[in-house]
C-alpha positions as CSV (number, residue, x, y, z in Angstrom):
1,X,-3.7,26.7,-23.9
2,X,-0.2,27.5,-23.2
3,X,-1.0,27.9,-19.4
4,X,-2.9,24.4,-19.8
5,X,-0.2,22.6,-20.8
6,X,1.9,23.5,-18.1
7,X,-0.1,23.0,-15.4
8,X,-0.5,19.5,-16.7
9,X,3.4,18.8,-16.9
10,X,3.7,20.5,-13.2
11,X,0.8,17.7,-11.9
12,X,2.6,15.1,-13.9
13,X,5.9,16.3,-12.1
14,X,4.3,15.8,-8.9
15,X,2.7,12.9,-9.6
16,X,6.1,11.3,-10.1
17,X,7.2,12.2,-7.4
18,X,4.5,11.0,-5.2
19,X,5.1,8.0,-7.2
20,X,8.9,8.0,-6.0
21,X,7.8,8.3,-2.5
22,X,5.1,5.7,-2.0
23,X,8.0,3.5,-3.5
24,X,10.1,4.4,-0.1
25,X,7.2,4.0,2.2
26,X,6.5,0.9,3.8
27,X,4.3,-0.4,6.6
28,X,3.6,-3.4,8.0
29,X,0.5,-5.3,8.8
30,X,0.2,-8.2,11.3
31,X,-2.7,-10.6,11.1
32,X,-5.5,-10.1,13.9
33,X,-4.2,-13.5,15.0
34,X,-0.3,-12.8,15.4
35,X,0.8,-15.4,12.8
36,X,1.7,-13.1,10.1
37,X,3.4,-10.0,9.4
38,X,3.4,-7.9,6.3
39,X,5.6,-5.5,5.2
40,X,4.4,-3.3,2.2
41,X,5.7,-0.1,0.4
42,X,3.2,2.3,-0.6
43,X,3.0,1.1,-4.4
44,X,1.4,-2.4,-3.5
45,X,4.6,-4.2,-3.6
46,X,5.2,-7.0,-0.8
47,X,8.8,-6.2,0.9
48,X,8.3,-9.3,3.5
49,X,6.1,-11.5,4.8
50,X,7.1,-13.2,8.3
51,X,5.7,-16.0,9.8
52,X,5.6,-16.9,13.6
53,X,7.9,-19.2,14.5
54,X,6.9,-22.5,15.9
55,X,3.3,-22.6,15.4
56,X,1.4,-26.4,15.6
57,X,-0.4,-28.3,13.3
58,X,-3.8,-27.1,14.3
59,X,-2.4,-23.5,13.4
60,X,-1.3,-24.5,9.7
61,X,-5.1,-24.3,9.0
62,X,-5.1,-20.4,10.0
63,X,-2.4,-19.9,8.3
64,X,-3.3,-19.6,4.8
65,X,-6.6,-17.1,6.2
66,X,-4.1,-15.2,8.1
67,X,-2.2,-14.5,5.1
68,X,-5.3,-13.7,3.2
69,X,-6.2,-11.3,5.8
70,X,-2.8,-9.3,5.6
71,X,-2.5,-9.2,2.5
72,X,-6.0,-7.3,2.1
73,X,-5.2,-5.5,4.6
74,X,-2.2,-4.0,3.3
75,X,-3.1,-3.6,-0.1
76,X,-6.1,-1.5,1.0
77,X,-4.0,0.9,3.5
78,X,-1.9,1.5,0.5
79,X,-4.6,2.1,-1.7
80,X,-5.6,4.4,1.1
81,X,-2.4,6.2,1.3
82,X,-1.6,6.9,-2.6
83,X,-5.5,8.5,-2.6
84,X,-4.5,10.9,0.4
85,X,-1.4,11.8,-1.4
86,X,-3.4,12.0,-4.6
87,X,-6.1,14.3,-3.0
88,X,-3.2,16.9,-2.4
89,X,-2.8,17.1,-6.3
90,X,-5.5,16.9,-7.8
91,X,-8.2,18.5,-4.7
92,X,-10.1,15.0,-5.7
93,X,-10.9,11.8,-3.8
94,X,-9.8,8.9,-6.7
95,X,-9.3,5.7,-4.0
96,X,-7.3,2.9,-6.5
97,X,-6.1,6.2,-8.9
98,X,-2.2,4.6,-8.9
């Protein structure tokens, strides 16, 4: 029992910090059509979005899909990241775990 419980406060240790460092990791992801830019840290939190600079009207319509688009896009890399790191603890594929 003893043993138990200390193996669960060691993965809870390291699942802290894996927590602590998908906080400092970021990436960004650009839109397929170049208009926008995101920048995400490994916990699912935005950092920045950038938009292109002086885009016309007719791109104002993409705009909102472009967005769309990158923001999928980053959420799933992350999602993709904290399982990898999550495999290394636990020997188990949980995609979405954190």
């Amino acid at each position: 029992m003893l043993d138990k419980m200390k193996a669960l406060f060691e993965m809870q240790k390291q699942m802290k910090e894996i927590k602590q460092e998908l906080d400092n990791t970021n990436f960004d992801i650009q839109s397929f059509d170049g208009l926008v830019k995101i920048t995400m840290n490994g916990s699912q939190e935005v950092k920045e979005i950038k938009i292109k600079d002086n885009f016309g009207e007719s791109e104002k319509a993409s705009l909102s899909s472009s967005l769309k688009d990158s923001f999928n896009r980053a959420i799933k890399h992350s999602q993709e990241v904290a399982a990898q790191k999550m495999k290394h603890i636990t020997g188990l594929n949980l995609p979405g775990l954190m």
